[in-house]
Every structure is written in C-alpha cells, then in structure tokens.
N, C-alpha and C positions, 0 to 999 in steps of 0.2 A: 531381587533374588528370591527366588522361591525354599520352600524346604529343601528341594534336593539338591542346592547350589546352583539349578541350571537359571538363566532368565526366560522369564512369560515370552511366546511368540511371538506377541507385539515388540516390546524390549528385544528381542536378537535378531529382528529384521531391521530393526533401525541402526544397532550395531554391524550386521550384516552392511547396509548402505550407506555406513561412515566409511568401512573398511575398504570399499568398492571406491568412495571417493579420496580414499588415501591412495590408492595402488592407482587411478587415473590421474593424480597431482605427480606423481613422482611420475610416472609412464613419461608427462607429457611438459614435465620441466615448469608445474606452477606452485603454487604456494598460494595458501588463503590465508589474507587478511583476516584475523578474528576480529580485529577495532574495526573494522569498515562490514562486517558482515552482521545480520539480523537472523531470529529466525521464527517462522508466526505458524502455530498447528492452526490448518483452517479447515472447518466443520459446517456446517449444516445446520438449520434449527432444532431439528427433531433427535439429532445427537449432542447437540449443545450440553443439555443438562450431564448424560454422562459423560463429556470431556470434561466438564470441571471436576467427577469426581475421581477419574483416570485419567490425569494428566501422564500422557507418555514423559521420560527424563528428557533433558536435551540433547540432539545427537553429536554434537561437537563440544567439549569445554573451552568455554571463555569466548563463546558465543551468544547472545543475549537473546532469549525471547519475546519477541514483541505481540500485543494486540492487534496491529495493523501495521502494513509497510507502505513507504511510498518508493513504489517501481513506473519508471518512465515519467516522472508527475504526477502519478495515480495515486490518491490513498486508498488501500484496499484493506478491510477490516478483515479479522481472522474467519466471520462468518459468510466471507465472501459479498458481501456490499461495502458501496462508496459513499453509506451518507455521511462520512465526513469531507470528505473530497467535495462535495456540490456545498455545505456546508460554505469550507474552505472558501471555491468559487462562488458563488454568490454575494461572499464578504467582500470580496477582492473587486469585485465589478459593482457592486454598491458605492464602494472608496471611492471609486474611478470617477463612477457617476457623479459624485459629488465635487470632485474638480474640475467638471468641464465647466459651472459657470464661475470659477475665478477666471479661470482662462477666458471666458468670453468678457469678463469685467476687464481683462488684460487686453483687452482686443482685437481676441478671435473671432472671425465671422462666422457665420454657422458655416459657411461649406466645409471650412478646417476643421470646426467640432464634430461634425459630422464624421471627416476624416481619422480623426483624432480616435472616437468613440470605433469605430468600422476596425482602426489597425491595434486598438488594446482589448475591448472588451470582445467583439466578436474572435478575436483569435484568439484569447482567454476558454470562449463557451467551444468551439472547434478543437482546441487542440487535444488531441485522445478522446475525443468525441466516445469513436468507434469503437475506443474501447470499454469506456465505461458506462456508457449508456443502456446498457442491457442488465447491470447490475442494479440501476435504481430500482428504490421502490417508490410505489404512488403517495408515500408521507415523505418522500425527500424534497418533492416539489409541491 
C-alpha cells in the first residue's frame, strides 16, 4: 500500500487479474486447487536484477511461488530457460546408458540393445523436443 491507502499499478492489476479469475471460476462451476497449483514470476536477464528487488506479492494466497515449474515434463526456470531440464535429461540417459551392458551380460544381443536404447533414450531426447529446444543455451550442451 502506498501513502494514500491505494496499491502501486503493478499490485492492482494483479489483483485486478485474481478477481477476473475468481468471477471465470464461479461463471464456469470450477475451483482451483491451491495444493496442486504453483506460481513462478518469469523475467528476462536484463530485468532480473530489478525482480529481485520488486518482487510483485503473490496473486492467490495459499499458493506457492516457485523458481521453475515442470509443465508437460518441461522444467522451465522463472528466466525462461531449461537448463535444468537437459541437466535432468542428460542424467536419466547416462543411467540408461549404463544398464545396457548388464543386459548384454544378461544376454541381450545387440539388435535388442539397440532396440532397447532407440525406445528409452531416444524418446527421452524427442519428447517436448519442440518445445524446449529453443530455449537452450550453448552452455547447456
């Protein structure tokens, strides 16, 4: 709140667009989960430094604000890249990599391993491709 009781611009468009999503919840017979719901301010570099020292409040109480969310399987950081996400990937397909020669000790032949490798780690690296691949940067890989 400011001196004159009213809230800064910023502050009453975000209440503005809580209130907007209260009056579409009731309109339309839903209810938000607060335990199941997140919520991440996401910025830019060159505005970075001033989010951290104007953080807007949270628009919902009893909803948690996070650094990053994972939506569809994506991890998406608040400054809009994934390099935890390839991070993530990378670990998970390293793992993999390292159980295909017990399996071949078990007595897989290579065409299997092959197979094996083609239906986890390549639909690992494929899946949301399209979506996340435009946010790397050239230090994620």
């Amino acid at each position: 709140m400011s001196k004159n009781g009213l809230l800064p611009v910023s502050h009453s468009r975000l209440w503005l667009q809580q209130q907007r999503m209260i009056c579409h919840q009731s309109i339309n017979h839903l209810k938000l989960s607060c335990a199941k719901s997140r919520e991440v301010v996401f910025t830019d570099s060159q505005r970075r430094q001033k989010k951290l020292r104007d953080s807007p409040p949270p628009t919902t109480p009893g909803i948690e604000r996070r650094d990053q969310l994972r939506m569809v399987g994506v991890t998406i950081a608040n400054d809009l890249t994934v390099t935890t996400h390839v991070i993530e990937l990378t670990t998970k397909c390293a793992q993999t990599q390292c159980t295909l020669p017990v399996l071949h000790v078990h007595g897989l032949n290579d065409e299997a391993l092959q197979s094996v490798f083609q239906s986890v780690v390549t639909a690992r690296l494929l899946y949301t491709a399209s979506v996340w691949h435009r946010l790397t940067r050239a230090s994620d890989w």
